[in-house]
Structure formats: structure tokens, C-alpha cells
C-alpha positions in Angstrom: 15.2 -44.5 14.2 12.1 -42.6 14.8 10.9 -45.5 17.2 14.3 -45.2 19.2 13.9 -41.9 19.4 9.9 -41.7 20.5 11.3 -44.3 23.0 13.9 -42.2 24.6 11.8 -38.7 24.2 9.7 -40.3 26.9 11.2 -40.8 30.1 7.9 -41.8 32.1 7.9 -44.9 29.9 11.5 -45.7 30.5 11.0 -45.2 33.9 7.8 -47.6 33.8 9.8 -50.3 32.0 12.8 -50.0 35.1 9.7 -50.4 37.4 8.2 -53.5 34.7 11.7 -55.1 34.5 12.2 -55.3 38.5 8.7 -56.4 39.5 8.9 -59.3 37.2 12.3 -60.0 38.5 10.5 -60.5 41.7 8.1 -62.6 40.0 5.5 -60.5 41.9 2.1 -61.4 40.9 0.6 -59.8 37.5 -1.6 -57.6 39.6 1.3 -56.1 41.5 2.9 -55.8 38.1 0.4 -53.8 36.1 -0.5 -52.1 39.3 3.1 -51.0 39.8 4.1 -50.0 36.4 1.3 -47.8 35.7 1.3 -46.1 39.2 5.6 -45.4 38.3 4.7 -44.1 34.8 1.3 -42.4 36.4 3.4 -40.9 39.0 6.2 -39.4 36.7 3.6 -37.9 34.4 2.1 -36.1 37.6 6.0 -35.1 38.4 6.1 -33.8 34.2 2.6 -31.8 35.0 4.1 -30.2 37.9 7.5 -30.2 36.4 6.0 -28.0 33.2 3.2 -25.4 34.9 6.3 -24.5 37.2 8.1 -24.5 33.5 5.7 -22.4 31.9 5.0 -19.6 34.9 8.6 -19.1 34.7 8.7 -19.3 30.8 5.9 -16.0 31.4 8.2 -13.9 34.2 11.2 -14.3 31.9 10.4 -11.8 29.2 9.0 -9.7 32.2 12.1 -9.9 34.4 14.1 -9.0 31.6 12.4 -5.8 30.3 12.0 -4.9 33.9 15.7 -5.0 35.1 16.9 -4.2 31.7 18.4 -7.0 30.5 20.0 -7.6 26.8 21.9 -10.9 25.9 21.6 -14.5 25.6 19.7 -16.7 27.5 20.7 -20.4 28.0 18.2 -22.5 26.8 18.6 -26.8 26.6 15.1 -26.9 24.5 16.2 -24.4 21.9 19.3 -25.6 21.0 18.8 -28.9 20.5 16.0 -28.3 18.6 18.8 -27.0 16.1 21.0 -29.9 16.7 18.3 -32.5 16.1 17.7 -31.0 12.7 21.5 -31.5 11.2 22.3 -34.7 14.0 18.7 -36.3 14.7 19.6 -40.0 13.4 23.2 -39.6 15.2 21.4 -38.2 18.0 18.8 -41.3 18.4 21.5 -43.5 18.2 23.5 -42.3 20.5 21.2 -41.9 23.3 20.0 -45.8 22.7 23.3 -47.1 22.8 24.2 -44.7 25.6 21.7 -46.2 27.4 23.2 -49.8 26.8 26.3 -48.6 27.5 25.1 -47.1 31.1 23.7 -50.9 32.2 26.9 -52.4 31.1 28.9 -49.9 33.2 26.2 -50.3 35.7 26.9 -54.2 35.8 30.4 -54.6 35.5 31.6 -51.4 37.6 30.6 -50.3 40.5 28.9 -47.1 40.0 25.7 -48.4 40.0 23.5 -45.5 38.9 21.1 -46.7 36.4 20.4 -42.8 34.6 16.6 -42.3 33.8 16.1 -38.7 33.1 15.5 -38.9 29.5 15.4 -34.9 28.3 18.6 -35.1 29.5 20.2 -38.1 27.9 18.9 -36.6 24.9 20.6 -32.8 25.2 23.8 -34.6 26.1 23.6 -37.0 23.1 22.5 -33.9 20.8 25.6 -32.1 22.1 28.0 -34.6 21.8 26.8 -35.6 18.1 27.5 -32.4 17.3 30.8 -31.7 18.8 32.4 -35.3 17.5 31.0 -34.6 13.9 33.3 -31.2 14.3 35.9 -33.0 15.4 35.7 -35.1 12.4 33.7 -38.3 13.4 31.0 -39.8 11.2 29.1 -42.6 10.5 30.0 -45.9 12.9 33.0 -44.2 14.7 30.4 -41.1 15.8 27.8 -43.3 17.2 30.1 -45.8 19.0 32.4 -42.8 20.5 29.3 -40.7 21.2 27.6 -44.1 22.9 30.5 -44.6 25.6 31.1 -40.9 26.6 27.6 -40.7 27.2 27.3 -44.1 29.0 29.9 -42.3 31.0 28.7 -39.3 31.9 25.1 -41.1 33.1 27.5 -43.0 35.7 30.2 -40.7 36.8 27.8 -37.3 37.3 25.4 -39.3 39.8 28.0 -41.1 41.8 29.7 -37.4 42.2 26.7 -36.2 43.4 25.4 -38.9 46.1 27.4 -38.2 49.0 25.6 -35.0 49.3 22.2 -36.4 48.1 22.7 -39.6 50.3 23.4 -36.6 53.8 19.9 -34.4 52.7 17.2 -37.7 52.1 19.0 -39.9 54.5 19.0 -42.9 51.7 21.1 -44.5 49.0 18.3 -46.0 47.1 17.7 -42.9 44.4 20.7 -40.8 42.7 20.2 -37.6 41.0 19.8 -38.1 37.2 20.4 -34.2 36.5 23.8 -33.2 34.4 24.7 -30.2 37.4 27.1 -32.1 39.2 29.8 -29.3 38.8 27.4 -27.2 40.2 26.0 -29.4 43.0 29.3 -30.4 44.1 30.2 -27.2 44.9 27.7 -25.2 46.1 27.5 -28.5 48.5 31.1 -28.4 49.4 31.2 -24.4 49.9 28.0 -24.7 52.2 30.1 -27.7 54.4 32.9 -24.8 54.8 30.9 -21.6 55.4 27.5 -23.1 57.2 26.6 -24.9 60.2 24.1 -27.9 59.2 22.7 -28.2 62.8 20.5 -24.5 62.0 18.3 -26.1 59.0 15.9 -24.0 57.0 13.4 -26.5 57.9 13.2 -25.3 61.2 13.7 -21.2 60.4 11.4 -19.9 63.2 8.1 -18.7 62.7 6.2 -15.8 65.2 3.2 -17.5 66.1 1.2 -14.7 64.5 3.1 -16.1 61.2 2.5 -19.4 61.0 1.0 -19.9 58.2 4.7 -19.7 56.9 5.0 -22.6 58.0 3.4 -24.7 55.5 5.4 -24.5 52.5 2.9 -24.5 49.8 1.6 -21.1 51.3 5.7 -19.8 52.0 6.0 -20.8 48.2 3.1 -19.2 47.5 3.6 -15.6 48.8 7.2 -15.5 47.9 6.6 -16.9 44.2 3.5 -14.0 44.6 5.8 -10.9 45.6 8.6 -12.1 43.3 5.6 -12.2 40.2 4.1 -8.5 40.9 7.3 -7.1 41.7 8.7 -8.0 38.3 5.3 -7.5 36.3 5.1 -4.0 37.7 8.2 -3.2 37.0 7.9 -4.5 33.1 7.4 -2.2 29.9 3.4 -2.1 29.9 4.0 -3.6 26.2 5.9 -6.6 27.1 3.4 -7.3 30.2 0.2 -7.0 27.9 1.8 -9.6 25.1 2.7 -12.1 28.1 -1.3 -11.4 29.6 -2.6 -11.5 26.6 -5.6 -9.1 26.6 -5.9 -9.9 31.0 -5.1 -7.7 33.2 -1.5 -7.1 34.6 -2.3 -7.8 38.2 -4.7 -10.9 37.9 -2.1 -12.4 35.5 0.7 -12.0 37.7 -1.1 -13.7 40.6 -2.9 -16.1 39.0 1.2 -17.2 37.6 2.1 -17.2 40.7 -0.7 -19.2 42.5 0.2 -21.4 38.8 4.0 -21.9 39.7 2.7 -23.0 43.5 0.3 -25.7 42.0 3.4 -27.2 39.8 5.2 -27.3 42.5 2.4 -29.3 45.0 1.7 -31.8 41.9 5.7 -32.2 41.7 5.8 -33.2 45.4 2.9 -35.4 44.7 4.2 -37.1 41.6 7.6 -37.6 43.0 6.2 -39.8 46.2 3.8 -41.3 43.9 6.9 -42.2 41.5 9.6 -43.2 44.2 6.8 -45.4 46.6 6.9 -47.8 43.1 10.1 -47.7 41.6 12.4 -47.9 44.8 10.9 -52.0 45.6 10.9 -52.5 41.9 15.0 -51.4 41.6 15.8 -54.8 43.8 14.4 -56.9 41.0 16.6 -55.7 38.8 19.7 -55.2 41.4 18.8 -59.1 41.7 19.0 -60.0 38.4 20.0 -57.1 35.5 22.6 -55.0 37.8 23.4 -56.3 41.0 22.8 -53.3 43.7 21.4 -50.8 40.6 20.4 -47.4 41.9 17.9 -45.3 39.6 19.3 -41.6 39.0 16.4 -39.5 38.4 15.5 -36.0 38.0 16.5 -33.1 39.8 12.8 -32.9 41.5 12.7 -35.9 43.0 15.4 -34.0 46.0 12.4 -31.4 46.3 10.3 -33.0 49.5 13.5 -33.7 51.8 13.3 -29.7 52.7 10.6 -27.7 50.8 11.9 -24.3 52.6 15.6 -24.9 51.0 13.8 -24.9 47.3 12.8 -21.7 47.6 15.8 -20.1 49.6 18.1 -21.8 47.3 16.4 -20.3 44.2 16.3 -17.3 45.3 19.5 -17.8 46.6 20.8 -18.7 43.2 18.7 -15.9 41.0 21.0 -13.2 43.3 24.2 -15.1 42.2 23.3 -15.2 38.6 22.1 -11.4 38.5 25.3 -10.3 40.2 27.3 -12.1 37.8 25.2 -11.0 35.1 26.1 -7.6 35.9 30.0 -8.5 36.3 29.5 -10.2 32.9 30.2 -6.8 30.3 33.2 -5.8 32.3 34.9 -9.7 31.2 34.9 -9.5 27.7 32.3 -12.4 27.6 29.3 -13.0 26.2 26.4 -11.5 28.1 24.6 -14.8 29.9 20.9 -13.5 30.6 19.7 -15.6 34.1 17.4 -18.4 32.6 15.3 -18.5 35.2 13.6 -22.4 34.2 17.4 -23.9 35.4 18.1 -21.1 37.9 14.8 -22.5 39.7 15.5 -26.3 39.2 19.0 -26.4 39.4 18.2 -23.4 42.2 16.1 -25.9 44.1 17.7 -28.8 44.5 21.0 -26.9 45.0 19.0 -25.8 48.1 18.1 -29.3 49.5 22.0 -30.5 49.1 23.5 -27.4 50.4 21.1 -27.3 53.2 22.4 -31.0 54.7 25.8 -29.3 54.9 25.6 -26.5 56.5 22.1 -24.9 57.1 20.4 -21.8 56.3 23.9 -19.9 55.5 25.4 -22.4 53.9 22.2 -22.6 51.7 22.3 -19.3 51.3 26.0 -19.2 50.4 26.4 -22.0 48.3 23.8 -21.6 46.0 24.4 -18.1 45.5 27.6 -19.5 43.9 25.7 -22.1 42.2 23.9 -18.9 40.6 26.9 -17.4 39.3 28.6 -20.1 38.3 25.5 -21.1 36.4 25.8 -17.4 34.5 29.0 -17.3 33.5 30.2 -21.1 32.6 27.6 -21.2 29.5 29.7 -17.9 28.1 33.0 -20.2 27.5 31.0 -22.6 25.6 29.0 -20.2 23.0 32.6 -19.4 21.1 32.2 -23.6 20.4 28.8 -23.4 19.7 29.2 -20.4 17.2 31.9 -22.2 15.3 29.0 -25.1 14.8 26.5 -22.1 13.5 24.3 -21.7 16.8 25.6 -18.6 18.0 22.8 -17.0 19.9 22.1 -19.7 22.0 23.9 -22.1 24.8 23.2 -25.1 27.1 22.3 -23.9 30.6 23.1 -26.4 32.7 26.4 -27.0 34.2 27.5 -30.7 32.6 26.1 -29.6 29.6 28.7 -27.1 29.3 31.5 -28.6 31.4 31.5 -31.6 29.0 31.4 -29.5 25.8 34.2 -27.4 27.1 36.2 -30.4 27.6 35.3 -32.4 25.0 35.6 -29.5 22.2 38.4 -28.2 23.1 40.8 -31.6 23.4 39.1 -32.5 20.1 40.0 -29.2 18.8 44.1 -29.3 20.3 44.5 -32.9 19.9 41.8 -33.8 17.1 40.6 -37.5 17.4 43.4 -39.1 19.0 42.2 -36.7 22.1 39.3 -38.2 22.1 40.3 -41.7 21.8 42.8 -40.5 24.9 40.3 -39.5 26.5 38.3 -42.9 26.3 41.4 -45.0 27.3 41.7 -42.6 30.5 38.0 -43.5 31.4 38.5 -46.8 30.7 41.3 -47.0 33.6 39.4 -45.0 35.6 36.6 -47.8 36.0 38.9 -50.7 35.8 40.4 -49.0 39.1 37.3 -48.8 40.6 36.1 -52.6 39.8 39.9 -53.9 41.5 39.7 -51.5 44.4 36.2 -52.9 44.7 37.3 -56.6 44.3 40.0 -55.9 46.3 38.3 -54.1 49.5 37.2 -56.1 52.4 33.6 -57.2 52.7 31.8 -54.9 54.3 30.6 -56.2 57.9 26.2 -55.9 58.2 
């Protein structure tokens, strides 16, 4: 169990045994082979470097942001509560996610969403969540893991095919998926920017006074912003909160040198993520060839980030308004008070940005992921009543999936008990027996 579990805790070597599984497929040569499997883990590990400074500068402005806008309430955190989870459902846990993951390539094969899912922190947080939702509902031992296996085979399927339409429009390809459980939210925010935007104005071409263009390069614009956005908020701080998070520096340095520390992560990201994809994409048609005919790899929400570098940063900040307004609407609802977490505001933020900005431009960027924000702040407060009857009632999933499925999950569970569930399964079940006879049934398409 602990093995399955190591395995699946690291998703630079799943991703390095896709790229090891394809190439030999190919039967390329063994140098190609070695060569391209350590240059796909290699690569992801730069995308987890970048992934986690940008991680940990946020993980500082946090306690800042909240002392300095007066914030009280409960911030949405994936790591935290699954690290409760794993200690009641950790062998349930490593289960599912292993036979989740068979469960995905089988779906993969035989239906034709083709998304192969390979963001492994998230596999896990789903499979920690539904463990401990089934086990409420009254599941245990074989029943758990087998139930648990299939809706999270599911979900790895069904959330990227939701999501590529948009994707496909913003990188102009088919041959990656977004591995990231925010489909509700990208969905949207994509759909609202197609009805309030105009695509044909594109933050990547906001225009620049020649005097200014230094803006142009988006490692500085993502500097300076991240920059104003880091002293604004450190200035603002209790001086007591601000000297715990410096740690004997002082306030100004530390806020810049964050700053300047969130702009790195987010270079190496960009790095990684070329690095990653220039490896895994030819590797993907070895196992399309042999394993799952036309598989597409569903990765992690960074791997949208290079397609428009300027919508990153207007759809975070884009999405940070949304959340703070509804954080402030939040006491007057009778809900729990979400605090903005700003880690998925940013990621979830970001690529928000990229898919919004394909549909409808800078406004519809700006508009859609401002509703991404909110939506983001208030959908984890319907799922802490659930997560309180389970004994974890100061903290909540922040992403959108995470919560959506809960919601859904829990509460047919909790109306219908397991024959909801088993429901529930039968409906997917027709669902992708639809989809494989409308696909058998549809004419050929014409090259």
C-alpha cells in the first residue's frame, strides 16, 4: 500500500512512465527512450519548482492579506484537509486512486473520451474525498474501493473532455487536456466571457506607450504587478503578523524579494512546461498506437500558462476581485465565511485567464474570471456542513470539482443512501455507452 501510494504521490514519475510507455511503443531507439523520459520527468520537476515558489510567495501574502483587509473565516485548503482524511482513509485512499487510475485507461480505451488524467495531487484529493464521503454513506471494505475506483475513473474523463473546447480555441491544439478538477469553474467563466467579450481585442496585444514597453515582456508586467500587489498588502498588515512572516528581515526587502520570488516560479513554470510538453506530446502517439487509441494526456492547470502570459495575471487579479467581493457578500447569506485562498485563486485565476481570454478578449477575461472568483468563494461554503458531519469542520476543498462532486455525491448518498450511488453509477454507465454508439455510429470523418 505504501508503494501504491509513493507511486501516485508523484506525478513527475507517472508522467515519465506515459512518456516511457509511448516511446517504446514506437520502438524508438534506447537513446531516444532514456533521453525522453528523463527530459518529461526533468521537465515536470522544473514545472513542480515553479509550481511551489509561486506556492510558497503566496503561502507568505496570505496571512498578510488577511490581517491587512481584516479578514476572519475559513480558508479552503486541498493540502490540509486531506492530510486529515489520509489519517482515518489512507489505505482506502491508495487504493482508490490506483484503481482509479485503471479505471481512467479502460474508459480511455473503450469510450471515447480519451483523456488520459496525469495530475497526480489531484487524483489523490479526489480519491481522499470520495473515501471519505462513501465510508459515510456506509461503504467499506471491497464495495468502497471498487465504487470509489469508477467515480473517480469518471471524473478523470468527464472534467477534461468538458473543458477542451475552450482549451482546444486558447492553444490552438488537441494534443494536451487540462488535468485540473475546475471544470465548473472553467466552463463558465469561459462561456460568460463568449457572451459578454469580443475575442478579436486579446490581452496579448493590450497596447503599450512606447515609453512603457518594458510592459511588454511579461516576466517584468508580472513582476511589477506581483511587486505593488506584495507592498500594498505588507504595508497594510499588523506590524506583528508582517515580522513573523519576515522572520527577523525587514518588511520592505521581504515583500520584494516575495514578489521578485513569485516572478521566478512563474519563469521556471513556463520553462518546465515547454520542456514537459516538447517530450510527452510525440511519446502520447505510442501509446494512442498501442494502449489507447488517440489518448490525450490531461495535465495540470499550468501547462495553459504560455498560450497568453498577460491573461494569467489579469485573470488572477481578475478573479482575487470576485472572491473578495463575495467574501464580503458572504456574512449577509447565512453561510460560512470562505476566506480568498489565494494559492487556487492564482492557479485556478490563471488559467481561467488563458480560456476566458480565446472567447472573448480582455473584457471577457476580465468578466469571466471575476465570476470564476466568486464562484470559487462561495461554492466551498455548501460543502463545509458535509465536511463538519465527517469531523473536519474548519476546513474545505477549494477547488471547484472538489466541491461540486462532494456536493453531489454527499448529498444523494445522504437522500437516497447507497442505492443513490449505485444510481448514480448505472446513469454514468449509459452515459458512456451513448457516447461509444454515437461514436460507432457517426460517419468517418473526411482528412
Amino acid at each position: 500500500m505504501n508503494f501504491i501510494f509513493s507511486f501516485f504521490d508523484e506525478p513527475a514519475i507517472i508522467v515519465g512512465l506515459m512518456a516511457l510507455i509511448g516511446l517504446i511503443s514506437l520502438k524508438k531507439s534506447v537513446s531516444q527512450i532514456v533521453s525522453g523520459t528523463l527530459k518529461t520527468i526533468i521537465g515536470f520537476i522544473i514545472f513542480q519548482i515553479g509550481s511551489s515558489a509561486i506556492a510558497e510567495a503566496l503561502g507568505q501574502l496570505g496571512p498578510a492579506f488577511e490581517s491587512a483587509f481584516h479578514m476572519q473565516g475559513v480558508v479552503p485548503t486541498n493540502e490540509a484537509i486531506i492530510a486529515l482524511v489520509q489519517e482515518q482513509f489512507g489505505m482506502q485512499m491508495a487504493l482508490i486512486m490506483a484503481f482509479g487510475f485503471v479505471a481512467n485507461l479502460l474508459l480511455a480505451r473503450f469510450t471515447p473520451l480519451k483523456y488520459v488524467f496525469l495530475t497526480g495531487h489531484h487524483m489523490l484529493f479526489m480519491a481522499g474525498l470520495l473515501a471519505a464521503i462513501l465510508t459515510v454513506i456506509g461503504f467499506q471494505g471491497t464495495s468502497l474501493i471498487v465504487i470509489g475506483s469508477l467515480l473517480l475513473g469518471a471524473t478523470m474523463v468527464i472534467t477534461p473532455a468538458l473543458v477542451q473546447p475552450f482549451y482546444r480555441a486558447a492553444s490552438g491544439s488537441n494534443s494536451v487536456a487540462m488535468g485540473h478538477y475546475n471544470a465548473l469553474t472553467y466552463c463558465l467563466a469561459a462561456l460568460i466571457a463568449r457572451w459578454t467579450g469580443n475575442k478579436e481585442h486579446s490581452t496579448e496585444d493590450i497596447h503599450v506607450p512606447e515609453n512603457l514597453s518594458f510592459f511588454k515582456d511579461n516576466v517584468i508586467s508580472t513582476g511589477l504587478v506581483m511587486l505593488l500587489l506584495f507592498v500594498i498588502t505588507i504595508l497594510l498588515a499588523d506590524t506583528s503578523v508582517v515580522a513573523k512572516l519576515a522572520n527577523g528581515k525587514n518588511a520592505g526587502m521581504f515583500s520584494i524579494m516575495a514578489a521578485m520570488k513569485f516572478t521566478g516560479g512563474f519563469v521556471i513554470v513556463l520553462q518546465g512546461v515547454r520542456m514537459m510538453l516538447a517530450e510527452i506530446i510525440p511519446a502520447f502517439k505510442g501509446i494512442s498506437e498501442k494502449l489507447v487509441p488517440n489518448a490525450i494526456p490531461a495535465l495540470d492547470c499550468p501547462v495553459i500558462f504560455p498560450f497568453a502570459p498577460n491573461a494569467v495575471i489579469i485573470g488572477f487579479l481578475s478573479s482575487l476581485a470576485g472572491a473578495i467581493v463575495m467574501f464580503l457578500i458572504l456574512p449577509f447569506t447565512g453561510l460560512a465565511i470562505i476566506i480568498p485562498g489565494l494559492i487556487p485563486i492564482f492557479f485556478v485565476g490563471a488559467a481561467a485567464g488563458v480560456l476566458t481570454n480565446a472567447q472573448g478578449g480582455v473584457r471577457g477575461t476580465i468578466i469571466g474570471c471575476f465570476v470564476n472568483g466568486a464562484i470559487l468563494n462561495v461554492l466551498p461554503a455548501f460543502l463545509l456542513p458535509l465536511l463538519g458531519s465527517l469531523g473536519y469542520a474548519n476546513s474545505t476543498f477549494g477547488d471547484a470539482d472538489f466541491v461540486l462532486t462532494g456536493i453531489i455525491v454527499g448529498t444523494i448518498g445522504k437522500i437516497f443512501s447507497q442505492e443513490g450511488i449505485y444510481a448514480l453509477l448505472a446513469i454514468l454507465f449509459v452515459v458512456f455507452a451513448g457516447l461509444q454508439l454515437k461514436a460507432k455510429l457517426s460517419p468517418p470523418v473526411k482528412e
